[in-house]
C-alpha positions, 0 to 999 in steps of 0.5 A, spaced: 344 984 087 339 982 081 335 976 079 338 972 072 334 976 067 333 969 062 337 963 060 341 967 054 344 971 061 345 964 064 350 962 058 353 968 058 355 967 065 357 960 063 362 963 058 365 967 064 361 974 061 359 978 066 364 977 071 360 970 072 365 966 074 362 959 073 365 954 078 365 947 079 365 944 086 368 937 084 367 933 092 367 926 093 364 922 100 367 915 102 363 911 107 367 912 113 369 916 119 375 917 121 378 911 118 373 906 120 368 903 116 361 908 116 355 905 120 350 902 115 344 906 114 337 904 114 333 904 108 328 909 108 330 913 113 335 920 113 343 918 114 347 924 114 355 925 110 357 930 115 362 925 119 364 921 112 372 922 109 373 924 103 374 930 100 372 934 104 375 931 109 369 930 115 366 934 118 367 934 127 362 933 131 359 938 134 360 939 142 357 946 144 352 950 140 356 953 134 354 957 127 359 953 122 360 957 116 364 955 108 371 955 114 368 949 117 372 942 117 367 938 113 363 944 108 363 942 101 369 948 099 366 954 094 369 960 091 364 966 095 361 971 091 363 978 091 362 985 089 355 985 090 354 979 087 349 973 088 353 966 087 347 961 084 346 953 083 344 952 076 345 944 076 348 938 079 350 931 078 352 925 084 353 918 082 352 915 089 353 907 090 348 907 093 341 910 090 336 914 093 334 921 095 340 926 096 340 933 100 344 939 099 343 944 104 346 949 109 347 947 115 346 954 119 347 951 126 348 946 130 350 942 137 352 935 139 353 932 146 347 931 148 344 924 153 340 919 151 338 918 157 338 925 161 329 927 162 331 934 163 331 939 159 337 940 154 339 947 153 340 947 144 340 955 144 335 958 149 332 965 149 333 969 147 338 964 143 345 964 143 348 963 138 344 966 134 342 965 126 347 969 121 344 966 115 336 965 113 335 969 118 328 968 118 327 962 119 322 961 113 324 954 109 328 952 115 329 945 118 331 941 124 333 934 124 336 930 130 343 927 128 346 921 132 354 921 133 354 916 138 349 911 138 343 912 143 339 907 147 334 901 144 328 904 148 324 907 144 322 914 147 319 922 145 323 928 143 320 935 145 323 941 141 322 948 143 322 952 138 320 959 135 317 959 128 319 963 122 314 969 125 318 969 131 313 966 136 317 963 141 315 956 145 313 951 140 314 944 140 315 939 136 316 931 138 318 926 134 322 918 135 327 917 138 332 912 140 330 904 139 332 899 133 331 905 127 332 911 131 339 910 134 344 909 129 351 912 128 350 917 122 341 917 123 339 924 121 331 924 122 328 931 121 322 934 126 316 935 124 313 942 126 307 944 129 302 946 125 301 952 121 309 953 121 313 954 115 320 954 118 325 955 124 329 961 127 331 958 133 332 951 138 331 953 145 331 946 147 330 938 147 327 934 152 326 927 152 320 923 156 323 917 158 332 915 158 332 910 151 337 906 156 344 909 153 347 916 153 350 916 147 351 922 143 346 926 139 345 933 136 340 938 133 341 941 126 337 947 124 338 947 115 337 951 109 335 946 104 338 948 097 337 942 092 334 935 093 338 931 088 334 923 086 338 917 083 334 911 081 339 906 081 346 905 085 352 908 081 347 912 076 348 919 075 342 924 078 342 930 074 338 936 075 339 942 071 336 948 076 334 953 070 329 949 068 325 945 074 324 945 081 326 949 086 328 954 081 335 957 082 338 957 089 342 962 091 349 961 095 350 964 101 358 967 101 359 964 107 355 957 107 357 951 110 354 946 104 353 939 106 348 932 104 344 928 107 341 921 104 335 917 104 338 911 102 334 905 098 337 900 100 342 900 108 348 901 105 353 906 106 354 910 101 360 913 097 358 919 093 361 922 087 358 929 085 359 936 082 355 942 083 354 947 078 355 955 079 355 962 076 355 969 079 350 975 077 
């Protein structure tokens, strides 16, 4: 598995030379969940696409801990790579009624069913965690958010997340908001900051809240692998980024990713999201 030598090797590879076999990944997402009208964001703050209809069609909410993989009901289809080789993001494009800043991301794990107003610990993957990891593996460049299936109470209160770091050092933490008027939403996504120093995540052992915020609800965690931030200026302007000549670079696609979004919309507004990804192989 070698890196794309040059830009002349990427216009090979688009041509279908090489076995580059160039895909477009056409996917649209409407701003509802299981029929029903989405709950609106809030501007400003992460919302994630996970549960909209659309094609494809919305992810389940996550019950027990699990690894959800290209399978998975609710990830953005691809063709994966084979023979030895590396599936890579040359460009993307979404047009979005909504403008803002979009996400594209492996989601590597997850788990739902979680109280908003349970103080005890709740058990994410434990230690040694199971299930574990099976994609970015070391956890560096890996993040965790909190996503909200069920809306929680309106007291506010603190998330402590227990977790071991990108080196493999277990029992840090991490807090964050939670619940109250801008943290409790149906679709809210707010990513945990991680204590100083660490750089990413391999696995979630548990959460614990200090105080109940007054409804169960249901929330969940996530542990990602961002791919690709995509802006959009104004709603129903198209973002286009052309990853062979700006940041971050050429990501690669793991052959069994489970690729979704996530929003920070400008206005609160549920949004519907047209868009297309760019792929070859080397």
């Amino acid at each position: 598995m070698a890196a794309i030598p040059d830009l002349s090797a990427i216009i090979n590879r688009q041509s279908g030379g090489n076995n580059g076999n160039p895909e477009n990944i056409f996917f649209f997402k409407v701003p509802r969940v299981a029929g029903a009208a989405a709950t609106a964001p809030i501007a400003g703050r992460g919302a994630s696409l996970w549960t909209y209809d659309g094609m494809p069609a919305g992810g389940a909410v996550p019950t027990s801990a699990a690894i959800p993989d290209n399978t998975t009901q609710g990830a953005l289809p691809f063709t994966a790579a084979t023979g030895g080789r590396d599936k890579y993001l040359i460009g993307a494009h979404i047009a979005p009624l909504t403008a803002g800043l979009y996400l594209l991301y492996d989601r590597l794990f997850h788990i739902g069913g979680l109280s908003g107003t349970s103080t005890s610990d709740q058990t994410i993957q434990n230690e040694p965690p199971s299930p574990a990891l099976t994609r970015n593996t070391s956890g560096a460049g890996n993040i965790v958010f909190y996503e909200v299936y069920t809306q929680i109470g309106n007291t506010g209160t603190t998330l402590t997340m227990t977790y071991t770091n990108q080196a493999g050092t277990t029992g840090r933490t991490a807090t964050i908001d939670i619940g109250g008027a801008n943290f409790r939403g149906v679709t809210r996504a707010q990513r945990i900051p991680l204590a100083a120093g660490d750089t990413g995540v391999r696995a979630v052992e548990k959460i614990a809240l200090t105080a109940t915020t007054g409804i169960a609800g249901d929330f969940g965690i996530t542990i990602a692998q961002p791919l690709a931030w995509i802006p959009v200026g104004a709603a129903g302007s198209p973002g286009w980024r052309d990853y062979t000549t700006g940041l971050p670079g050429i990501p690669v696609i793991d052959p069994a990713a489970c690729l979704s979004l996530l929003c920070m919309p400008a206005a609160a507004t549920a949004p519907e999201v047209w868009g297309c990804l760019g792929t070859v192989e080397n």
